[in-house]
C-alpha positions in Angstrom: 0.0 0.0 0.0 0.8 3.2 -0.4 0.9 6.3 2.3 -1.9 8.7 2.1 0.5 11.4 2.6 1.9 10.6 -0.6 -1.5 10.7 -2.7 -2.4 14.1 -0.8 0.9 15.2 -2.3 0.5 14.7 -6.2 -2.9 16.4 -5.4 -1.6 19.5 -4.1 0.8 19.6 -6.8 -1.5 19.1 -9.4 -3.2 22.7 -7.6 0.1 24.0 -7.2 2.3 23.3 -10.6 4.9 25.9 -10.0 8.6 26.1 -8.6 8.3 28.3 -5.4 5.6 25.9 -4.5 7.6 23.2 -5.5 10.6 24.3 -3.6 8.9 25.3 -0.2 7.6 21.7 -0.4 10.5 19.8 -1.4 10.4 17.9 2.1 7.6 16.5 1.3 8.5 15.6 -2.3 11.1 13.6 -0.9 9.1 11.6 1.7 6.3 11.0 -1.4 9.1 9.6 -3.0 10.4 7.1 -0.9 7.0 6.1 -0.7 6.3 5.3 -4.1 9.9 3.6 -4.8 9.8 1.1 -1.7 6.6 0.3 -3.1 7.7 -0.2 -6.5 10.6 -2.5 -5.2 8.0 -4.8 -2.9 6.4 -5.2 -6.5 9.7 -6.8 -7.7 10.4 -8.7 -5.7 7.4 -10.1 -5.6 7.0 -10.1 -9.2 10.7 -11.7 -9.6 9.3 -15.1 -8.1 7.9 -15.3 -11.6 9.8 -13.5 -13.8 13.6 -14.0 -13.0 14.3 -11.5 -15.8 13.7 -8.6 -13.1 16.4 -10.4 -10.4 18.1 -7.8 -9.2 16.8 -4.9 -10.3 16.4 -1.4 -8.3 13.3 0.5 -8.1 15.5 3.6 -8.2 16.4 2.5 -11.9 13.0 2.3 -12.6 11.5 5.9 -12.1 10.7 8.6 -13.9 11.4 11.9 -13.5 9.1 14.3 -11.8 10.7 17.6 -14.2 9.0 18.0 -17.2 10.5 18.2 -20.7 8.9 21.7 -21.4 10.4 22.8 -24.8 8.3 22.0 -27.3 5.1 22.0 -25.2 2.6 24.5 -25.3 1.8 23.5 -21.4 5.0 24.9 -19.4 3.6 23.7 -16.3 7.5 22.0 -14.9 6.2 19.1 -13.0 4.4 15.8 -13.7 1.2 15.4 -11.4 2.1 11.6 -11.0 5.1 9.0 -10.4 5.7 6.7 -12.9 7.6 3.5 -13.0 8.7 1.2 -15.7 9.6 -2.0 -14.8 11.9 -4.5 -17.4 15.1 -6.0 -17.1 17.1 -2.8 -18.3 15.3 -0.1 -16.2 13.6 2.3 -17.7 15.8 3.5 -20.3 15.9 0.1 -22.0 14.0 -0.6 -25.3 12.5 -3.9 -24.1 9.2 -4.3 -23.4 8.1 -4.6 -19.6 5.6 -3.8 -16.9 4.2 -0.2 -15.8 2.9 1.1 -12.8 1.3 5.1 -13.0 0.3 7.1 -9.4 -1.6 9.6 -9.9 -4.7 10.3 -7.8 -7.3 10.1 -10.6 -6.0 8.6 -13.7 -3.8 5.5 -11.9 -3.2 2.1 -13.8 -1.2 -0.5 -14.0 0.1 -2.3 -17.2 2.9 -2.6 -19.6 4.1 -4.7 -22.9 5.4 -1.7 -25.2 4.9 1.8 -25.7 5.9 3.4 -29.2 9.1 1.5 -30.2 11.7 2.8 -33.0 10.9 1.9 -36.5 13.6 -1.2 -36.3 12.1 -2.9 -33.2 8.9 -2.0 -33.9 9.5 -4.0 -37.1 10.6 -7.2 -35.1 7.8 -6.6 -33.5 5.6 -7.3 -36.0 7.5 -9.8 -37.7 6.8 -12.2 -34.7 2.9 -11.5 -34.4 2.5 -11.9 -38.1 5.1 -15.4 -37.9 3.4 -16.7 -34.3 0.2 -15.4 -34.7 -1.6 -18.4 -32.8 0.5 -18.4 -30.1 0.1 -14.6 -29.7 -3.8 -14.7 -30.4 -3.8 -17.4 -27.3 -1.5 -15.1 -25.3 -4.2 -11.9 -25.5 -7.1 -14.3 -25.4 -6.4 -15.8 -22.5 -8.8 -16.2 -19.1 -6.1 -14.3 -16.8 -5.4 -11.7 -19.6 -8.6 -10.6 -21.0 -10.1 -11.1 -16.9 -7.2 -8.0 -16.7 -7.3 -6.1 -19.4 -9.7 -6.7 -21.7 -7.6 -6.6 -25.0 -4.9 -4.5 -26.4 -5.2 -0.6 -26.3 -6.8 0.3 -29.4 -6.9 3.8 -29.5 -6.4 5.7 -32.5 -3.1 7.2 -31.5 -1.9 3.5 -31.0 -2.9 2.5 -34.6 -2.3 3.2 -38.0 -5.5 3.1 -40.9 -4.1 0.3 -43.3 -1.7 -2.5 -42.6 1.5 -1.5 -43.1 4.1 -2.1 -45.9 5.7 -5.7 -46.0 2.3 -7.4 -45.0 -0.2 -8.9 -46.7 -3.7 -6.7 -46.5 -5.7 -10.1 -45.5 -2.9 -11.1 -43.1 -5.0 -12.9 -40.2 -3.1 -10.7 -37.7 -3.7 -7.6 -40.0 -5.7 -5.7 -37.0 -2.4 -6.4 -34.7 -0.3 -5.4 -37.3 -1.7 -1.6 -37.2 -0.5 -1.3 -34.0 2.5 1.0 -33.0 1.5 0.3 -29.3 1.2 -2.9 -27.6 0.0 -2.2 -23.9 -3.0 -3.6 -21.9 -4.1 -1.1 -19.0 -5.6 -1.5 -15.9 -7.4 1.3 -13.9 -6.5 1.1 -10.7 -9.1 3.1 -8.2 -8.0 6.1 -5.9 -9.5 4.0 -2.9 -6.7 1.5 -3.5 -4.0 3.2 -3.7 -3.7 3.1 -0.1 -5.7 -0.6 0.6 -3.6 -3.4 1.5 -4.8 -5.2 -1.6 -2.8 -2.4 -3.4 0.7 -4.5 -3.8 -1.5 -8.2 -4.7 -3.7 -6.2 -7.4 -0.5 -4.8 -9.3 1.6 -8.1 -9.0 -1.4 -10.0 -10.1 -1.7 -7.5 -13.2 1.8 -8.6 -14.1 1.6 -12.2 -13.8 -1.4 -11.8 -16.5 0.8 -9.2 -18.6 4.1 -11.8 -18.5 3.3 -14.1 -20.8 2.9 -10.8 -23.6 6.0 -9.3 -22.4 8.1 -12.4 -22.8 6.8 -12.7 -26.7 7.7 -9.0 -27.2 11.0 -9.5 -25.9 11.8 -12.7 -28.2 11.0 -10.5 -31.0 13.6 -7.9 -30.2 16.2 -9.9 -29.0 15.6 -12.4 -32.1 
């Protein structure tokens, strides 16, 4: 679970978006902080009971920045109103696919598999849904993965109109093929960010997401 003290903070930022603010309440920032990263690192450990790919790892390699990249936004608000983690086997900077977890107070969720890769992995990518389609159709249509999450994120930003270049219009997998996304999301509610059942809800979100993340990963390391 996670510390109310640490929600009531990313909600007094969101009202407060500003550096003096920031700065007068650093304190605070820091304790939020710790908060969210020794949670992130009970959820893998946990997590690395399944996947051994995660042995090892440090939460502190796994967060994002709160500073915003402000130059070519029209929004120069300089802080994120949420912590976010992502959770592979190379830390966050890595281009594997892996697992996600997102605080923030009214928009949190928990998920992963692969968020806009480059051109060449994207590619690979592709390649092994269009090769392996069965096993990847049985890996989304699963029980534990569709209890989870439903299906893939389909949203327009995620997919392109046609299938694209190198694949066959009629390909079976043609509507995966559009993708330039592959992520399943799970809304977590504000109520359980700081419930016991917090740290078994996230973990249990992964164990349904492994099983996608391991196919992405063959692809790219293929």
């Amino acid at each position: 679970m996670l510390q109310a003290a640490t929600i009531k903070f990313l909600k007094d930022l969101k009202k407060n978006n500003n550096k003096p603010w920031f700065d007068a309440n650093r304190k605070q920032y820091e304790t939020a902080k710790e908060d969210f990263e020794g949670f992130v690192q009970k959820i893998i450990d946990k997590h690395t009971k399944k996947d051994s790919s995660l042995k090892e790892l440090k939460a502190k390699n796994c967060l994002f920045r709160i500073n915003r990249d402000v130059r070519f936004s029209k929004d120069k608000s300089p802080y994120k109103t949420n912590f976010g983690a992502h959770i592979n086997s190379g830390g966050k900077k890595s281009i594997l696919g892996g697992y996600y977890f997102h605080l923030e107070p009214s928009d949190s969720f928990v998920g992963g598999g692969i968020w806009m890769p480059m051109p060449p992995e994207l590619k690979k990518i592709r390649q092994e849904i269009d090769y392996n389609f069965n096993e990847f159709k049985k890996i989304i249509g699963s029980k534990k993965f569709k209890s989870v999450y439903g299906d893939l994120s389909r949203s327009a930003e995620y997919s392109l109109v046609n299938v694209p270049q190198g694949f066959e219009k009629d390909d079976p997998a043609a509507e995966y093929l559009k993708l330039k996304s592959f992520v399943g999301m799970k809304k977590i509610k504000e109520a359980d960010l700081t419930s016991k059942e917090l740290e078994k809800q996230v973990v249990e979100a992964f164990e349904a997401l492994q099983p996608l993340v391991e196919f992405i990963n063959r692809g790219l390391k293929d």
